[in-house]
Structures are given as structure tokens and as C-alpha cells.
C-alpha positions as CSV (number, residue, x, y, z in Angstrom):
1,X,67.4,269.9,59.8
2,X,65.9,266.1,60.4
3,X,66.3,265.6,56.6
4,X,69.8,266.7,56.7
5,X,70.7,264.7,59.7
6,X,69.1,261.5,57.8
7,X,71.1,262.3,54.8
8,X,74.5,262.2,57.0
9,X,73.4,259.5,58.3
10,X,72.6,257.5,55.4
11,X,76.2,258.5,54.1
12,X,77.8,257.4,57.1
13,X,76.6,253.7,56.9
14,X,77.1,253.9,52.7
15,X,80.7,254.5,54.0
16,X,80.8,251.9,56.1
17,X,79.1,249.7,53.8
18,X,82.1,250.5,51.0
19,X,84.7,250.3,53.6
20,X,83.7,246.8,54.5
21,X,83.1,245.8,51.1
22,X,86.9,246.8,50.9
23,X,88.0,244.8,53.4
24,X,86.5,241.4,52.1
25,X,87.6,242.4,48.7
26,X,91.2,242.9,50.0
27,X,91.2,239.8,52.1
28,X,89.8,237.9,48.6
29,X,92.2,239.1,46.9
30,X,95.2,238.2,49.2
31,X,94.0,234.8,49.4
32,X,93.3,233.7,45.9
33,X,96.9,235.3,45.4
34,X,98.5,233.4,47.8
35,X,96.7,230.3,46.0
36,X,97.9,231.6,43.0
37,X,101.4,232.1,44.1
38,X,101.6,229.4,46.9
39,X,103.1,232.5,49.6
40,X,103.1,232.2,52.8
41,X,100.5,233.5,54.6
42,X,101.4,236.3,57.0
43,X,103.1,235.0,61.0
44,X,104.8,235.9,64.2
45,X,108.3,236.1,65.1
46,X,109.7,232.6,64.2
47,X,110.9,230.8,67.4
48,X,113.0,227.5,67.0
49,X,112.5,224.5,67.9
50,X,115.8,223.0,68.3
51,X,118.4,225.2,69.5
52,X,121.3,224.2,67.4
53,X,122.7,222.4,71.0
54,X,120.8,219.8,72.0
55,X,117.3,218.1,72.0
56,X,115.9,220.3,74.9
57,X,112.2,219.8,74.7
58,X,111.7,216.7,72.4
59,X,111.0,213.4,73.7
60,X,112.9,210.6,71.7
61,X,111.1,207.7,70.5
62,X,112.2,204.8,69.2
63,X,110.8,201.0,68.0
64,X,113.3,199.3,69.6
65,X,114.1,201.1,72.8
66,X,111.1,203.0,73.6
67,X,111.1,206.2,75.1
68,X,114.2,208.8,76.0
69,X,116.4,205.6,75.4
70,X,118.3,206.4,72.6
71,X,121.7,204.2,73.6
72,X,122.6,203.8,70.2
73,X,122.7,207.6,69.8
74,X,120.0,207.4,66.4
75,X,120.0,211.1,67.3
76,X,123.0,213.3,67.5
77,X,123.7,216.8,67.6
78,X,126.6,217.9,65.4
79,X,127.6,221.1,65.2
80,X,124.2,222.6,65.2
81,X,122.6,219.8,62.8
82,X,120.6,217.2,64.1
83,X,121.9,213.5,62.6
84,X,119.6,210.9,62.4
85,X,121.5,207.3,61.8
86,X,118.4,205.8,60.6
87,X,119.0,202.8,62.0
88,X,115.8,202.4,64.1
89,X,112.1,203.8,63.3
90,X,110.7,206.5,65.5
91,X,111.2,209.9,66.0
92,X,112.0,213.3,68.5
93,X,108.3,214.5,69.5
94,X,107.9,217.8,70.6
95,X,107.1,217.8,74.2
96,X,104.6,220.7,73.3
97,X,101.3,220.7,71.7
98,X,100.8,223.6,68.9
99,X,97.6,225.2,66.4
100,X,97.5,227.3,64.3
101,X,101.6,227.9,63.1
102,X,103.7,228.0,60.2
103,X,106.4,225.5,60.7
104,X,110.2,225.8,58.9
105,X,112.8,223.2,58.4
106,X,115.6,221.8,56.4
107,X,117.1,218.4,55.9
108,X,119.5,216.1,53.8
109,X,119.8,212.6,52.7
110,X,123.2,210.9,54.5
111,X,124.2,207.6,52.6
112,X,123.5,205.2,54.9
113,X,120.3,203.0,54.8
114,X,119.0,200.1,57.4
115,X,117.0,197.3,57.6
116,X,113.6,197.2,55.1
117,X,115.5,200.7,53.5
118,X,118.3,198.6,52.2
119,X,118.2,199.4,48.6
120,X,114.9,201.6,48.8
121,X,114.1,205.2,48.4
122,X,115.2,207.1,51.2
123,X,112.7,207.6,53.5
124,X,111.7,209.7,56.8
125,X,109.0,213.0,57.2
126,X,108.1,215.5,59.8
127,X,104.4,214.1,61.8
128,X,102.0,216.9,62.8
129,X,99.1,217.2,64.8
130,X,99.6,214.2,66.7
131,X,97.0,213.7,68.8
132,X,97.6,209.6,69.3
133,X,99.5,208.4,72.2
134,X,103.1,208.3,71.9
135,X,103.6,204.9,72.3
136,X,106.3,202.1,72.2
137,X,107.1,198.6,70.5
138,X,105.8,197.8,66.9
139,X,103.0,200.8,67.4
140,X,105.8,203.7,67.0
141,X,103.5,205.8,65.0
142,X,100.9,208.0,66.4
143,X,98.1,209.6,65.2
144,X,98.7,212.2,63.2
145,X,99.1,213.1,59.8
146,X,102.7,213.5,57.8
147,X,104.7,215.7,55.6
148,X,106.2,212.9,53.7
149,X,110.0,213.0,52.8
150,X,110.9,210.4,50.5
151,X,113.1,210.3,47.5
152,X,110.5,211.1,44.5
153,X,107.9,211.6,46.4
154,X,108.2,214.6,49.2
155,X,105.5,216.9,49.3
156,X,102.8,213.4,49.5
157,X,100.5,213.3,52.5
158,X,100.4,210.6,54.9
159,X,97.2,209.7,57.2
160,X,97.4,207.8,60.0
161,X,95.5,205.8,62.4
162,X,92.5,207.7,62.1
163,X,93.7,211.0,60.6
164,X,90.9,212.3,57.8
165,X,91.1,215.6,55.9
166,X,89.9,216.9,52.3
167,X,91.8,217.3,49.0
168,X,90.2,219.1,46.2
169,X,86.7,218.2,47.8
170,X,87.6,214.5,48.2
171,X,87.5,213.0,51.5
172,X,90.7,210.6,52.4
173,X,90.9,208.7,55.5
174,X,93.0,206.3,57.5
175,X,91.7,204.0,59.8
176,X,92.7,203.7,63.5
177,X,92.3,199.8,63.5
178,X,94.9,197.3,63.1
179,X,93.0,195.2,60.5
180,X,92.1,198.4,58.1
181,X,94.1,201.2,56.2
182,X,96.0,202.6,58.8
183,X,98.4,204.8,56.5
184,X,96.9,206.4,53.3
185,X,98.5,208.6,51.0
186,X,97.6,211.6,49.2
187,X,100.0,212.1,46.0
188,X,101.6,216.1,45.8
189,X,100.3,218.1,43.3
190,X,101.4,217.0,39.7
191,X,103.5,213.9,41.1
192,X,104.9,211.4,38.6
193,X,105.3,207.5,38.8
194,X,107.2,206.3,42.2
195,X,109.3,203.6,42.2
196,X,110.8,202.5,45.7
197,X,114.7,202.3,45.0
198,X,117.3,204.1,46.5
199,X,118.1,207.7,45.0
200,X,114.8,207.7,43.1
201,X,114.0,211.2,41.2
202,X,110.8,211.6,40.2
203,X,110.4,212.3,35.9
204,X,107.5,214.3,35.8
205,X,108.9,217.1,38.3
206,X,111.2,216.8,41.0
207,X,110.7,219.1,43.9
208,X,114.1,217.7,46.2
209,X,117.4,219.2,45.2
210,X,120.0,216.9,44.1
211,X,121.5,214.2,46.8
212,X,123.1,215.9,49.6
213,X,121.6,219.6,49.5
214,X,120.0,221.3,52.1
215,X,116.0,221.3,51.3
216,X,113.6,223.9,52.7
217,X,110.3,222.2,53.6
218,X,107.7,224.8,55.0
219,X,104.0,223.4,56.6
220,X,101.3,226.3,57.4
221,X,98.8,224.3,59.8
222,X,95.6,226.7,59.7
223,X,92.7,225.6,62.1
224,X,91.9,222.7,59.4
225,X,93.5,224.1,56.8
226,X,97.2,222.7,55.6
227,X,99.7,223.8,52.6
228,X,102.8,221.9,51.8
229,X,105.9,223.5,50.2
230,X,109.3,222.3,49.2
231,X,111.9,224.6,48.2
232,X,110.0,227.6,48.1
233,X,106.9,225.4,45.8
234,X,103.5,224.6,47.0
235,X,103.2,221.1,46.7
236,X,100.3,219.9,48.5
237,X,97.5,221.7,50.0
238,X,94.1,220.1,51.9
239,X,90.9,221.1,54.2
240,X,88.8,220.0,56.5
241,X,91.1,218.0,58.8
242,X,89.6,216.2,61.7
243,X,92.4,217.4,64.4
244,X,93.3,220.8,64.5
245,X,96.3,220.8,66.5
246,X,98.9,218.2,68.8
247,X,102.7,217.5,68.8
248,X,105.3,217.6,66.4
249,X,107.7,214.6,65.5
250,X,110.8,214.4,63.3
251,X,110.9,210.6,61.8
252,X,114.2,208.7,61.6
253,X,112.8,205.6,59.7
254,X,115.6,203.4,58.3
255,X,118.1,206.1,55.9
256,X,120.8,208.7,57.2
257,X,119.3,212.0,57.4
258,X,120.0,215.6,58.9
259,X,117.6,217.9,60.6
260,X,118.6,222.0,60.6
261,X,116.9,225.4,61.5
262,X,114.0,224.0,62.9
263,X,111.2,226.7,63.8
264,X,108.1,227.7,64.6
265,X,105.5,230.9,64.4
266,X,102.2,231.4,65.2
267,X,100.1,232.5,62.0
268,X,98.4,235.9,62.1
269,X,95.3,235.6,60.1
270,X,93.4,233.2,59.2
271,X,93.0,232.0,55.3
272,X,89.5,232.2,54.1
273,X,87.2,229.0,53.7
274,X,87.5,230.0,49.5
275,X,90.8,229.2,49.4
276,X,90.0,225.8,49.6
């Protein structure tokens, strides 16, 4: 009877054993699919951010007038799009902090460019994890790290004033001091030459639709984990970032551009260390 018992109960923890064995082999598999594949890993019900009405729960930023003093109206709602002039550098900040999410969002180049942008590539970008203070004056730009958006070049990774992370093993860093490298870029996957004039396309592989289409940009923030894509493409993927969560801000930074269908979810596993 005691050998039978033993015998159950040896079979009972071989079952658990294969069951387990099961779930790590599923998980693996998911994730080195979604490398594959650049999907989406699986979230929440998305929530937006801006309600198609106004700029309820943003702050606005700007260079020039500081803060929640847009008198030149940089920011507009217009019939449920969000128009950025461009003519001043800043941003709308989220007034909330967030981890862990997977952020959706489309915008559009306008026509109209200002100041050091006259004659250059379009240029703007969505800042994440900001963890610096949102400050005034020539300092606009908080800590953080950036979805770039720039004519030939969205998809790149910006670092700034401090921000560090990992691509493909290799460390890249920013530093938070005036007199260093306060903004670093990381390229996007397979990204050609970049030249800085206005309606740039990039030869070896433009992601961005043509001039004046809507363009989906999706960021998955992961504990330190991050994926880029644009228009349904991964694009830029890195590890080991050294802040894990903070505000989101919309950059206007000298060319017309509109913001749509901005949302938010919170992310519902977690993608294993492998898939990095």
C-alpha cells in the first residue's frame, strides 16, 4: 500500500514537473515569436489620453512662456486632433506618472516650419519616462528618454540628461550635465543615411507614410524593457533602462504637426529577460 502511495505520488510531482516545463516552454515560445514578428505583447482595456476635446490632464510647456501659458495657442484642439503650430519648443506633459503600459498614437506632418526647422527635416517625438523636473526657460527638456519623430529618421532613440539603457548588449548613455552629452541617439533598426532637410525620406527603408498621412507609432514600456513600432513595424527595441516609469510628453519642436487617438493600457505580462 506504502509503495503504491509513493508511486502516486512520484507521478503527481512528474506531472507537475511536465506541466511547468509547459508553461516556460509556452511563455518561450510566445516571446521569441513576438521577437520574431515584433507583436504586441498582450494589455488592458486601452484608455485615452486625450479625449478628442481638450487638453484635460496635460500640463503645457513651452521655452518661451513656461508653464500652462500657451497665449499663442502652440496647442489647439481641432475637431478632435490635437495641432501643434510648432512655433515654440516644449511639449503637453501628462500630469500622471505611468509603468509598465503600452502606449498608442498617431500623427502628421503640417507644412509649416519655425525658427532653427526652417528648411530642416521635420522634427518633434513623444518623451517617456520622465523622471527630470519639468522645467522652464532654455532647459525645456526633461529627463527622459524619446520616441524620436523626424523625417527619415522615426523609430531612433533619444537619451536625455541622464537617461541610460542597453541595445543589443551595448550600453548608451546621456549625461545630465550641461558641459557633456546630454542627448544621444540610438539609430532604428536597419536605418539608412540621414540628412537634415526638410521632407527627408530615408533610401534604405522608410518606415513614415508619405507627407501628410496619418502614422501609427506604438511604444510598449516593460519594467526596463522598451519596443518601438511605426506603422505596424518593430523598429527599435532596448533593455536595461535606468528609469522604469514617469510622465509622458508630446513635443512640439519647431514644424506643424498633429496629435490623434492618443491611449494608454496597462501591459498584462511581463516579456521575459531572453527576449532581449
Amino acid at each position: 500500500m506504502k509503495i503504491g502511495i509513493g508511486i502516486i505520488a512520484a507521478m503527481r510531482l512528474s506531472l507537475r514537473r511536465i506541466l511547468c516545463l509547459l508553461v516556460v516552454a509556452t511563455a518561450i515560445a510566445r516571446c521569441g515569436f513576438a521577437q520574431q514578428s515584433g507583436q504586441i505583447p498582450a494589455h488592458g482595456k486601452m484608455v485615452k489620453l486625450f479625449d478628442g476635446k481638450d487638453l484635460s490632464g496635460f500640463d503645457v510647456l513651452l521655452k518661451s512662456k513656461g508653464l500652462n501659458h500657451d497665449t499663442d495657442h502652440v496647442f489647439q484642439v481641432e475637431k478632435g486632433v490635437i495641432h501643434v503650430s510648432g512655433d515654440d519648443f516644449g511639449g503637453i506633459v501628462t500630469q500622471k506618472e505611468y509603468e509598465n503600459y503600452y502606449l498608442r498614437a498617431e500623427f502628421k506632418w503640417g507644412e509649416k516650419t519655425y525658427q532653427d526647422r526652417v528648411g530642416k527635416a521635420r522634427d518633434c517625438g513623444i518623451l517617456y519616462n520622465v523622471t527630470g523636473p519639468v522645467a522652464v526657460g532654455t532647459d525645456v527638456w526633461p529627463r527622459s528618454f524619446e520616441f524620436q519623430i523626424v523625417e527619415g529618421g522615426t523609430g531612433d532613440i533619444w537619451l536625455v540628461k541622464g537617461a541610460s539603457l542597453k541595445v543589443k548588449g551595448q550600453v548608451v548613455s546621456s549625461d545630465e550635465n550641461a558641459d557633456g552629452h546630454q542627448y544621444v541617439k540610438s539609430p532604428r533598426f536597419g536605418e539608412g543615411p540621414w540628412v537634415n532637410v526638410a521632407g527627408y525620406r530615408d533610401p534604405a527603408g522608410e518606415v513614415e507614410k508619405p507627407h501628410g498621412e496619418w502614422n501609427l507609432l506604438e511604444l510598449v514600456v516593460d519594467h526596463d524593457h522598451v519596443r518601438y513600432f511605426v506603422n505596424g513595424k518593430l523598429v527599435n527595441e532596448a533593455t536595461d533602462l535606468n528609469a522604469t516609469k514617469g510622465k509622458i510628453l508630446f513635443q512640439t519642436e519647431g514644424a506643424e504637426t498633429f496629435y490623434r487617438h492618443l491611449e494608454i493600457a496597462p501591459l498584462k505580462y511581463r516579456l521575459l529577460p531572453m527576449c532581449s
